[in-house]
Residue, then its C-alpha position, 0 to 999 in steps of 0.5 A: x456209846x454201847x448198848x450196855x452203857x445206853x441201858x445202864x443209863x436207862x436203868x439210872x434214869x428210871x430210878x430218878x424218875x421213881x424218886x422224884x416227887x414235886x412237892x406242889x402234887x398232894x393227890x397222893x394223901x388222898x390217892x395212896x398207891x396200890x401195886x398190881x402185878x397184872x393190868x386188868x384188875x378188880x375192884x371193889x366199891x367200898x360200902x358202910x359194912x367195909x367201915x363197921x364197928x361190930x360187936x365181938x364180946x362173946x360169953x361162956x357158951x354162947x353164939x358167935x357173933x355173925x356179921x349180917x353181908x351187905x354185899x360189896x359192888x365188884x367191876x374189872x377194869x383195865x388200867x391206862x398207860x401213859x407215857x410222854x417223851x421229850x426231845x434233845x437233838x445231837x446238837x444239843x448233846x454235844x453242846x451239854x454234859x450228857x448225863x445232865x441233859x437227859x436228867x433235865x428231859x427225864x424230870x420234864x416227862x415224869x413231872x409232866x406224868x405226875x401232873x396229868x395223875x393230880x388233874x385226874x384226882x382232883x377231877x374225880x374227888x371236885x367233882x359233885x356228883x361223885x358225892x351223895x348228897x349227905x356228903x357234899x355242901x355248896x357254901x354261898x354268900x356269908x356262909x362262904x369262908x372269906x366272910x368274917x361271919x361265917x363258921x368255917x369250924x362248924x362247916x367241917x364239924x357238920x362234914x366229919x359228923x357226915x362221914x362218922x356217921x357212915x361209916x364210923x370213922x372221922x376223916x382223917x384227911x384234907x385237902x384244901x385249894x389254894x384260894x380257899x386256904x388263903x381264906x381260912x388261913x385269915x380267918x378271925x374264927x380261927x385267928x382268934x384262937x392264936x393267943x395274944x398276937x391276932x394279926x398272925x395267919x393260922x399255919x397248917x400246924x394250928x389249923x390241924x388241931x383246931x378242925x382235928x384232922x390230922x393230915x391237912x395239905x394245899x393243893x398248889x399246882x397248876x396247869x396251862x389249859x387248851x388256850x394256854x391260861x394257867x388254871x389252879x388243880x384244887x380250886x375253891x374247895x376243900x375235900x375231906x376223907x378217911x384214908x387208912x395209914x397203912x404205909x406199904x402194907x396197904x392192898x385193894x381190900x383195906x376200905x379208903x375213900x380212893x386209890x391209885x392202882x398202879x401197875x407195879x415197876x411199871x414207871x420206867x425211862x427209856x429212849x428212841x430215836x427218830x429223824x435219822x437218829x438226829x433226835x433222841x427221846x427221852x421216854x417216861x412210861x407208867x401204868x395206872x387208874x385213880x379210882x375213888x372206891x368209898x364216896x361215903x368216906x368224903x365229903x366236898x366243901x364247894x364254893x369257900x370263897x364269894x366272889x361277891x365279898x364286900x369288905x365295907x360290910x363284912x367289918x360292919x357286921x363282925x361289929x355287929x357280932x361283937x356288940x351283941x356278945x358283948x351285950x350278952x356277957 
């Protein structure tokens, strides 16, 4: 094959390796992209004067309304390269269709990409210390969500109010881990506002509208850890913040709870060999850091689900709670 030829079908695959999307990852709803030209970049920890509402009415003659500066918090960071290749001996090539080979190498590398940027955001936003402590709970026995007595509606109102009243506005964004998802979706809070059928589980759809926040995902992914046991990304938590919906328009100065900066057109295939040229490399290469620029925008839910859940007595005491409404009209 000729140079010409190896470097249009670079080109190709860094193309399939910029569309490809697994469908498990979901950090990106609470990490939206933003593009830099250069790799050392600031950037701007977000405070309540970033999210205030001011009053702009001005009469006939009379002062401009002047904003009180509470400052913003500025570092310079440098972003991190990452890069993971992927091996096919000459063997394998000759045995396979070409172009098919290299593009199984090329989603193996970008989804193994995709997969350290998921681990790196849900490190940061699981992570309580990252959280004032207005804006994080640690739910415990029958407050936990997979307790039929407990109020998962009045949890993420007592949330939403948190965030609002920093920085006045609702979130507008969940992530929920798969274990705590599987006790929400049972919930009999929330399966008692499906009508007429209460053995349906809660969808997204409804759950959407109950908790009114209006992007709800779960975070399915998992990764084999250094013994080779297969972990859960999300774990038994549920993260909320305010995300701005401003598509590609989005920059560094538009208050969010968080971002990916990433290096632009920096997401590129090539390929390398080694071995006396009896093995080829299929590289995937980004450029990137998740920063989360505005804590006050989130709030964490840790601890959803009780590992000391006991079902005897959880029946006996939604029992108890239906007598006592009955009892009381």
């Amino acid at each position: 094959m000729g140079r010409l030829e190896d470097l249009r079908i670079n080109a190709y695959l860094s193309e399939v390796a910029r569309g490809y999307k697994n469908n498990a990852f979901v950090a990106d709803v609470l990490f939206p992209t933003i593009y830099s030209e250069k790799e050392k970049i600031d950037i701007f920890q977000f405070n309540k004067e970033a999210f205030n509402i001011y009053d702009t009415e001005r009469a006939i003659r009379a002062n401009s309304n002047v904003i009180a500066p509470q400052g913003f918090t500025k570092h310079t960071a440098t972003l991190t390269e990452h890069d993971l290749s992927y091996p096919i001996d000459y063997r394998e090539e000759q045995e396979a269709e070409k172009v098919k080979l290299q593009l199984h190498a090329t989603n193996v590398v970008t989804n193994g990409l995709q997969l350290k940027h998921e681990k790196e955001c849900a490190d940061l936003v699981q992570n309580p210390s990252n959280y004032a402590s207005t804006n994080k709970i640690i739910l415990s026995g029958k407050s936990c969500f997979n307790w039929g007595v407990s109020d998962p509606v009045g949890v993420v109102e007592d949330a939403k109010n948190a965030v609002s009243s920093k920085i006045a506005q609702d979130p507008n964004t969940m992530v929920i881990g798969q274990e705590a998802w599987s006790a929400l979706k049972r919930h009999p809070q929330l399966k008692g506002l499906i009508s007429n059928n209460l053995n349906k589980l809660v969808s997204l759809e409804l759950l959407k509208e109950i908790f009114e926040v209006e992007n709800i995902v779960v975070g399915k992914s998992i990764f084999a850890d250094a013994n080779g046991n297969f972990t859960r990304i999300w774990q038994d938590n549920i993260v909320l913040a305010y995300v701005p919906n401003l598509g590609a328009s989005r920059t560094e100065y538009d208050p969010s709870f968080a971002y990916t900066v990433r290096k632009k057109d920096a997401l590129n295939i090539d390929e390398y060999n080694k071995e006396g040229n009896k093995v080829k490399y299929i590289r995937a290469t980004d450029i990137y850091t998740p920063f989360l620029v505005g804590a006050e925008a989130g709030y964490l839910i840790s601890g959803v689900t009780d590992p000391n859940y006991d079902r005897d007595e959880d029946l006996k005491l939604q029992k108890e709670v239906i007598v006592k409404e009955e009892e009381n009209g």
